[in-house]
N, C-alpha and C positions, 0 to 999 in steps of 0.2 A: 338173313341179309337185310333185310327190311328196318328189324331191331337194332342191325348196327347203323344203317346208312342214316336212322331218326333219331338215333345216340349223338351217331355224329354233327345232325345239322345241328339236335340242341347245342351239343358242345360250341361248335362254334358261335351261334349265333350268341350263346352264354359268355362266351370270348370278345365277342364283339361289342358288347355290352360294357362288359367291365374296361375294355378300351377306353369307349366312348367315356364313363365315369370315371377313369384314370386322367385321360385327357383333359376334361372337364375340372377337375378338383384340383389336378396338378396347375392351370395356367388361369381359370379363371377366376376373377376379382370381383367388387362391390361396382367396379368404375364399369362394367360390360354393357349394364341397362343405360348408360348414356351413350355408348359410342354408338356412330353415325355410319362405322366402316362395312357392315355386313353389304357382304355381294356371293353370286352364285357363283359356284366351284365347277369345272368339269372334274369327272371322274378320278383323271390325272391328276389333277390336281392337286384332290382330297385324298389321294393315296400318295402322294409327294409329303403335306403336311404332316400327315400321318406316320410316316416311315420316317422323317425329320423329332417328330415329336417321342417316339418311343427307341431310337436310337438304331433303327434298321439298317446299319451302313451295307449292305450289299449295296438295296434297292437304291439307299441314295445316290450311291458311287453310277449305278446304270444308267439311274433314269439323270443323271448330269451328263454321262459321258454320250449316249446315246438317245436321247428324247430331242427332237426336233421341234415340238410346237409348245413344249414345257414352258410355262412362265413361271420366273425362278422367285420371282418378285411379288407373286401372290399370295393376298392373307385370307386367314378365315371369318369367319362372322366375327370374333374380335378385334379383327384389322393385327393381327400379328400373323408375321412371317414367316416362313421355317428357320432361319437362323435364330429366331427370337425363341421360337419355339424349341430349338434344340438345348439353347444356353439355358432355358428354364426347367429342363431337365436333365440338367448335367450332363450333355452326350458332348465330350470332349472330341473324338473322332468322327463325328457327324459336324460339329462344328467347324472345325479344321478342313472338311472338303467343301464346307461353303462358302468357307471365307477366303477361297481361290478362284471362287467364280463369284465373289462380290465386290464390287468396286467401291461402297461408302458402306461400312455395316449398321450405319446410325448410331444417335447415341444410347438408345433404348438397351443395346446389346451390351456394350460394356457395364452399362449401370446396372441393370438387371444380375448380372455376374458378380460384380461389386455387393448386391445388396445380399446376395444370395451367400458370397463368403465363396465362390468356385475359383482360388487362382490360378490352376493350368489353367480355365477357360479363360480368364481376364489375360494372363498372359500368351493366349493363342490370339485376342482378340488385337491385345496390343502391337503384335508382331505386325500388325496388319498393315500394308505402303499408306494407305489413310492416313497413322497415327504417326509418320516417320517424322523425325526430328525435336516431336514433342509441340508442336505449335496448337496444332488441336485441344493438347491437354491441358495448357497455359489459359485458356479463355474457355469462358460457361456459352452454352448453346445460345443463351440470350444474346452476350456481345458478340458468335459470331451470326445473330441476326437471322439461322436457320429455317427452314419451313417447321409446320406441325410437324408435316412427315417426317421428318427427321429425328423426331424426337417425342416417338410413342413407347413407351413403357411405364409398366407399375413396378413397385414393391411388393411387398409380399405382403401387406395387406391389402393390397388391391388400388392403391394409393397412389394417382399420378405424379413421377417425380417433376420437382419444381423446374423451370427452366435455368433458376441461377446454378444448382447444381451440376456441378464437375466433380470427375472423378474421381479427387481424391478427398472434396469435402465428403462424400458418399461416404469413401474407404473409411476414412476421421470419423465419422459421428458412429460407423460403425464399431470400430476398433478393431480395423484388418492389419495387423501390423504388416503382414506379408504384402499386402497388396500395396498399402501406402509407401513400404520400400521398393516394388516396381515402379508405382508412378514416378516417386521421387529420383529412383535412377534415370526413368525417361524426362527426368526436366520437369514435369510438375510441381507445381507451388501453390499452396493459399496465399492470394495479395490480401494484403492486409487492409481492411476497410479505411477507409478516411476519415480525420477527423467527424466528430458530428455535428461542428458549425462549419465545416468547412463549404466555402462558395465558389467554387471551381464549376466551369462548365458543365463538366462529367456530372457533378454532384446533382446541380440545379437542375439539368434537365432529367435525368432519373428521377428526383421528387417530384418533379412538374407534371409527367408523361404519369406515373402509379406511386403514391406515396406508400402503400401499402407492402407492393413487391420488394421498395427500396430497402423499407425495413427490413422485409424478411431476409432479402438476399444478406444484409449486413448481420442478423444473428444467426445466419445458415453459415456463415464466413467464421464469427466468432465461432460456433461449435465446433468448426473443423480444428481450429487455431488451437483451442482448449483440450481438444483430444489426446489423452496419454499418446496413443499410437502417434501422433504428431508432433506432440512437444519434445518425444525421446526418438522420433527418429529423423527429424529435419533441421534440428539445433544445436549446433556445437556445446551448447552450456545450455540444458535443458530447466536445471533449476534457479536462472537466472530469468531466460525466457518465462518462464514459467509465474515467477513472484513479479514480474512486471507486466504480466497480462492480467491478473489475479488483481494486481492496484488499475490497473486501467477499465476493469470488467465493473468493481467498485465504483466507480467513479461515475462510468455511464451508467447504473441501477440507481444514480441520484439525477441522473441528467434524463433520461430515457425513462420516465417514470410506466409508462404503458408496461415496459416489458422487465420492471423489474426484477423481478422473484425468477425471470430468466437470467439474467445477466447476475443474478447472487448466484442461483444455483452452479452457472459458469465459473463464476469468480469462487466458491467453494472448492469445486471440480480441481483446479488450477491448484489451488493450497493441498488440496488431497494427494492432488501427483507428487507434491515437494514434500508430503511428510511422509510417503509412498517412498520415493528413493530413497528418505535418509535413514526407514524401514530396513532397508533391504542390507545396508554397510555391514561389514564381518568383520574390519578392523579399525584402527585408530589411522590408518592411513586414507583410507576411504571417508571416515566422517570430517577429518581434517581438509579433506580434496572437495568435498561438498560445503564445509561451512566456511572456505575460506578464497572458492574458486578459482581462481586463471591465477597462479600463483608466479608466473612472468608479468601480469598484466599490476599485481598487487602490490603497494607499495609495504616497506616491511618497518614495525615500529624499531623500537631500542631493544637489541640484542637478539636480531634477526626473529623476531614473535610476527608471525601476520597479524594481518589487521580485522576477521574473520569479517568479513564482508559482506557474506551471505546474512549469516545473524544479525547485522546493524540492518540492511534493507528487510529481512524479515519483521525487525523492530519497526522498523519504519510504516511497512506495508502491515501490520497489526496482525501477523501470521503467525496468531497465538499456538498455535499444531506444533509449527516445527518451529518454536522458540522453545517450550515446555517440552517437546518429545526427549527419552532417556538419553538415545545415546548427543541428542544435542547439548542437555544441561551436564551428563559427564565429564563431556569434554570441556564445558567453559571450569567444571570445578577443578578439572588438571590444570588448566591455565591461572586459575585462580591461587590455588597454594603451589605456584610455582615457587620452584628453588628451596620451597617448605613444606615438601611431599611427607613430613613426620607429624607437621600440625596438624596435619587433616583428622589421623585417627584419636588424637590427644582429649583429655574430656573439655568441657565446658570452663571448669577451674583452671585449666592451663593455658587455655586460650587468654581467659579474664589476665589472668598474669600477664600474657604478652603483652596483651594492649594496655596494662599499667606501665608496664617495662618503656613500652614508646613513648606514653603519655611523660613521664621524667626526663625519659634520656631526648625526648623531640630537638631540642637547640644542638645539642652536641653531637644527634647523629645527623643533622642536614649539615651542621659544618665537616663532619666523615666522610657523607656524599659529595658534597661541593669538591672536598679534595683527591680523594678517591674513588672515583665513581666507578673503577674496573674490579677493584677488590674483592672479593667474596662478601661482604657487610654492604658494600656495592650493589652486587647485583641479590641479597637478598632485601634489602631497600626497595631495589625497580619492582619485586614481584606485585601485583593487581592486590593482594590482600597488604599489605606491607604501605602500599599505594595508601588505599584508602582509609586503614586505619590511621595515618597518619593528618592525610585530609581532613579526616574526619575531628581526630584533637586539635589540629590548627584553627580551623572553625570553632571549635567548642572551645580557645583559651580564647579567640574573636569575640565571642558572645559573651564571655567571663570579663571582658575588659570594658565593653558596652555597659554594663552591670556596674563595674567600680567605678565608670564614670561619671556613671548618675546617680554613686553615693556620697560625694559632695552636697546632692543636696539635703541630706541629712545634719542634723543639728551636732559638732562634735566633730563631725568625718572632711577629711581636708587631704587634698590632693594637688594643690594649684602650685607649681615650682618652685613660688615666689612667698609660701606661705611663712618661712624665716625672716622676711625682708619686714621691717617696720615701716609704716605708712609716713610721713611726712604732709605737711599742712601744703606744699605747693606741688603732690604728685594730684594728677586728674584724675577720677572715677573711671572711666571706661578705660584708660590704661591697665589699669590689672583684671578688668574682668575679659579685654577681649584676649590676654595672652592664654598660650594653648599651654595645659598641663601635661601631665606625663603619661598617663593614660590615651590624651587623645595624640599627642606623640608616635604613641605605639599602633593606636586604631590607626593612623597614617600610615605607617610601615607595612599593617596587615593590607591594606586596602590597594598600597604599590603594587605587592606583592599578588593579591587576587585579578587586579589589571594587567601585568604581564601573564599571568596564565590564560586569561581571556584572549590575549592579542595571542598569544600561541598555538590556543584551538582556534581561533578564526583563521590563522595561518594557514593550519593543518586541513580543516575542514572548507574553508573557501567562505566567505560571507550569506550566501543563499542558505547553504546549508546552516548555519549556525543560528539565522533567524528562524528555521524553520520548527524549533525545538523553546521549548515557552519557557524551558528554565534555563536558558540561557540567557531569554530579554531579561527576564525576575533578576540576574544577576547583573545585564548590563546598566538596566536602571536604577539597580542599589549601587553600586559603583560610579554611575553620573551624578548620582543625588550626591552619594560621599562629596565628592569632587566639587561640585558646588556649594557645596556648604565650608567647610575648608576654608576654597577660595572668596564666599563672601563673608567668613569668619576674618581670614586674611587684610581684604582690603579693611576693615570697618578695626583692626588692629593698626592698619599703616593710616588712616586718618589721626586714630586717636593718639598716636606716635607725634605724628605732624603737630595733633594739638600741644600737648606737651612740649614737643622744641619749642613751638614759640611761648610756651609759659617760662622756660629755662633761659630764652635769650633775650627777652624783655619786659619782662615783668621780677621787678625788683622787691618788692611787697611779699617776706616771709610767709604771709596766708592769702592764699590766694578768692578764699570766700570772700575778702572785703575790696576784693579788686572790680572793675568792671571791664569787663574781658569780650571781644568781638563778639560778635552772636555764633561767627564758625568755628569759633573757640569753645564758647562757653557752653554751648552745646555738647558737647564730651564732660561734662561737668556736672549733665541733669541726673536725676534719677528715672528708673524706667517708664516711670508714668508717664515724662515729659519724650519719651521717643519718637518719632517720624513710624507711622506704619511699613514704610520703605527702607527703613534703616538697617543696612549691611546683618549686624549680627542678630537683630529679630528673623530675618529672610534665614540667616545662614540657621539658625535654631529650631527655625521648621521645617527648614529641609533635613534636618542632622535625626529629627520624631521620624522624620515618614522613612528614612534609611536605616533607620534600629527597628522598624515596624516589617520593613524587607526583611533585613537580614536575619531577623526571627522566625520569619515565615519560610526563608529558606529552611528551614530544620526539616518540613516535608520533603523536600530533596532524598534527602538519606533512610527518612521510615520506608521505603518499601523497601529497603534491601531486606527489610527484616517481616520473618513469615506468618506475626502476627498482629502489625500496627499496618504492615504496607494494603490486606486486602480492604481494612477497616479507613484509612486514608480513601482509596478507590473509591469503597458504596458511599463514603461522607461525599465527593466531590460528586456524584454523578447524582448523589439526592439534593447537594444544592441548585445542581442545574434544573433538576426537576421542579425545587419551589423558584424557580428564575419564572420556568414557561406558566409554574400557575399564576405568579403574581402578576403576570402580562395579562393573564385572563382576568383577575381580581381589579386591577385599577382600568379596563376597560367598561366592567359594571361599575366600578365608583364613578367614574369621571361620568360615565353615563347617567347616573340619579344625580351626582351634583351639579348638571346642567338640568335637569329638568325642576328639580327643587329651586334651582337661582331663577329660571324662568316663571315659576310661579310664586317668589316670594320677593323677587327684586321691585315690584312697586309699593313694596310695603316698606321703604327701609326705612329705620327708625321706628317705626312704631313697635312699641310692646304688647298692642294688645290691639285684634282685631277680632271681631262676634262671626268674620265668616269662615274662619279657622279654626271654633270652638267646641263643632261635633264632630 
């Protein structure tokens, strides 16, 4: 008897122990050595916390219904509760009977549940009259200005949570999908932070009071915002939200420099979600539905083609992932040999043909399209390859015509319209050279021609947008330059016209070299040496260099389509920028020794030779 009754005490007191170590290891944290809350238990008490803490639902259910002098609202030396204490170890039926004799469950309990991943408990907690309507969930403990008490709990590293935290940025950084779908049914939202210059009251006095907290609570906001679990389950058009938080996240890692390498790895997060969905598609109806988005909201080009919308803002937002991911370049190469889904498999030799084929027949098959543009030869015209091969030879007979225009100046080579007309002793000099030959004739026509297509993507695109794309100024400034030159080739031809009528209507003298002629006359008469630096067709002849000098440099336009001059175009342009930043370093040390050199040799000037300069 003896042997059992001293079996037994070990046992239990061995029971009691591993309690205590249970209890101990299950709730407590790093944060315990700083709390302030330790107070002495009665008995009850500690057998109240205890029975809450290991999930005793008799005892709790009794000593609720029948204990008199229970205080239900006492904690332990950690200053946690019994409901705190239950939620922290999952006793969903111990919770539920407390959260009927609890009238505010704080917010330590929900977050606590939240961080822990328990959704019956988060949603036993939510049920709770406290959280009815959702108003509570809508605002962080900060804005509604709460006590401490209200708002003690750790993580689960022991890690007091912030005050700006709400429930569902918690659920967000966690990635509870289940839980961020309760909140979000009950009305909960991430508000989305405010500009970061913005000076609104709200703003200024929040930096004023803690500039610190301000910060955090705005990247505690973005992590929720960025959260998969968030972006796919609170946003009708996830990968929209998505690629314009990702440009907005970008944007503060240049502005917010403290927290950069936060706001990249946010802004990564965001593009990861969007190359993550388009991961996941199973057919061509789904990758079309994601690259081409709200296909009511979209406008549709020529011959009902979306305008894949997704992909241009991807371009845009430099969300290299899902511009290069497979099923996104598949499907732009369907759209690309549309209507000539046989060229795709054809070799390299048959293509080369094609694009000779176009390059001859180019005149007679835009007068085909102009007249028939519904035809079969029609719509296979409109295709994106068809397109741009064409593009492509019209620009290259442009540059071919810029070429025969400046070989006039060759000795031999003649192209001037007028080059059958025999000269006469009373025609002027600048009358035949400012008329326009037949070449520039044509570069005229080309030039009409690339102005209406500008004025029809500016149409299309809106002016914001068209500026925002650097090869479109490169083009609208080769086209102004054209245009002015042209027109000051133009006027300085209707002077030298002028001159001439009056040589025709009043001067009678067969040669007009022996004549003495106004000076506004006879000035169409000099040779170039004798030109005005302001004069029409020198102006018009240097604007016509710097627009052949464009139009040539356009040529980089078209190399990247191609997958071995476009990456070599890239490193070229981004190691020029690189010797841009060094030469900013280089003429900062010049400019600095060539001030200190002039400072020490400026009272010497002129002299050749001075004895304290000689060792």
């Amino acid at each position: 008897m003896e042997l059992e009754s001293s079996s037994g005490q070990n046992m239990q007191r061995r029971h009691t122990t591993l309690r205590e170590k249970g209890r101990r290891q299950a709730v407590r944290g790093p944060a315990y050595m700083f709390n302030e809350k330790g107070t002495s238990l009665t008995p009850e008490e500690e057998r109240f916390l205890d029975s809450a803490e290991y999930g005793n639902i008799p005892v709790v259910r009794k000593m609720l219904e029948e204990s008199k002098t229970l205080n239900f609202n006492c904690v332990d030396y950690m200053g946690q509760n019994s409901l705190q204490l239950a939620v922290g170890n999952e006793h969903l039926e111990v919770t539920e009977l407390l959260l009927k004799r609890t009238i505010w469950p704080g917010w330590g309990c929900p977050l606590l549940a939240i961080s822990k991943g328990y959704v019956r408990i988060v949603e036993a907690i939510l049920s709770h009259p406290a959280f009815a309507g959702g108003l509570r969930l809508t605002l962080s403990p900060l804005e509604q200005e709460l006590r401490d008490d209200d708002f003690y709990a750790y993580d689960e590293d022991g890690t007091r949570f912030s005050h700006d935290i709400t429930p569902i940025i918690l659920a967000s950084h966690c990635q509870e999908y289940e839980i961020v779908h309760i909140l979000l049914l009950k009305g909960a939202r991430i508000e989305k932070p405010h500009d970061y210059f913005c000076k609104c009251y709200e703003c200024i006095e929040k930096q004023r009071k803690d500039s610190f907290s301000h910060s955090r609570s705005r990247m505690n906001a973005y992590k929720g915002l960025a959260s998969a679990a968030y972006l796919s389950l609170s946003s009708e058009d996830p990968v929209l939200t998505a690629l314009e938080l990702s440009n907005e996240l970008a944007r503060l890692a240049n502005i917010e420099t403290e927290f950069k390498n936060e706001y990249r790895k946010l802004s990564m997060q965001c593009k990861d979600f969007v190359v993550g969905v388009l991961d996941l598609c199973r057919d061509t109806e789904e990758v079309e539905a994601i690259l081409n988005g709200d296909v009511d909201l979209v406008p549709l080009t020529d011959h009902h083609r979306p305008c894949l919308t997704r992909v241009k803002l991807a371009i845009k937002y430099e969300v290299k992932k899902f511009v290069a991911h497979p099923n996104c370049q598949q499907q732009l190469l369907t759209i690309w040999y549309e209507n000539l889904s046989g060229l795709r498999q054809q070799s390299m030799g048959v293509k080369c043909l094609t694009v000779l084929g176009v390059t001859i027949g180019l005149p007679f098959l835009a007068i085909a399209y102009w007249i028939m543009p519904c035809s079969k030869l029609g719509q296979i015209l409109r295709s994106p390859f068809m397109k741009f091969v064409a593009h492509a030879v019209s620009f290259t007979i442009f540059l071919g015509l810029l070429v025969i225009n400046a070989s006039d100046r060759f000795e031999g080579v003649k192209n001037l319209p007028n080059e059958t007309i025999t000269d006469h002793p009373r025609q002027i000099f600048r009358v035949k050279t400012t008329q326009f030959s037949w070449t520039e004739m044509l570069i005229m026509n080309w030039v009409l021609g690339m102005i209406w297509s500008e004025c029809k993507e500016i149409w299309a695109e809106g002016p914001r947008e068209y500026v925002m794309h650097l090869w479109n100024v490169l083009d609208f400034g080769m086209l102004s330059i054209f245009v002015a030159s042209f027109t000051a080739r133009l006027m300085a031809f209707l002077k030298a016209s002028e001159a001439q009528l009056y040589v025709d209507n009043y001067v009678k003298n067969p040669d007009i070299s022996n004549v003495t002629l106004p000076a506004e006359v006879a000035y169409f008469t000099y040779a170039r040496i004798k030109w005005l630096p302001s004069d029409p067709q020198i102006i018009s002849e240097g604007l016509y260099a710097v627009a052949v000098v464009l139009s040539f440099s356009r040529i980089a336009y078209i190399l990247p389509a191609n997958e071995s001059f476009g990456p070599l175009q890239i490193s070229l342009g981004r190691t020029v920028k690189d010797i841009f930043k060094f030469m900013v370093i280089f003429i900062m040390v010049f400019v600095a020794f060539m001030i200190g050199m002039f400072n020490l040799y400026s009272y010497y000037l002129g002299a050749k030779y001075n004895p304290a300069f000689t060792t």
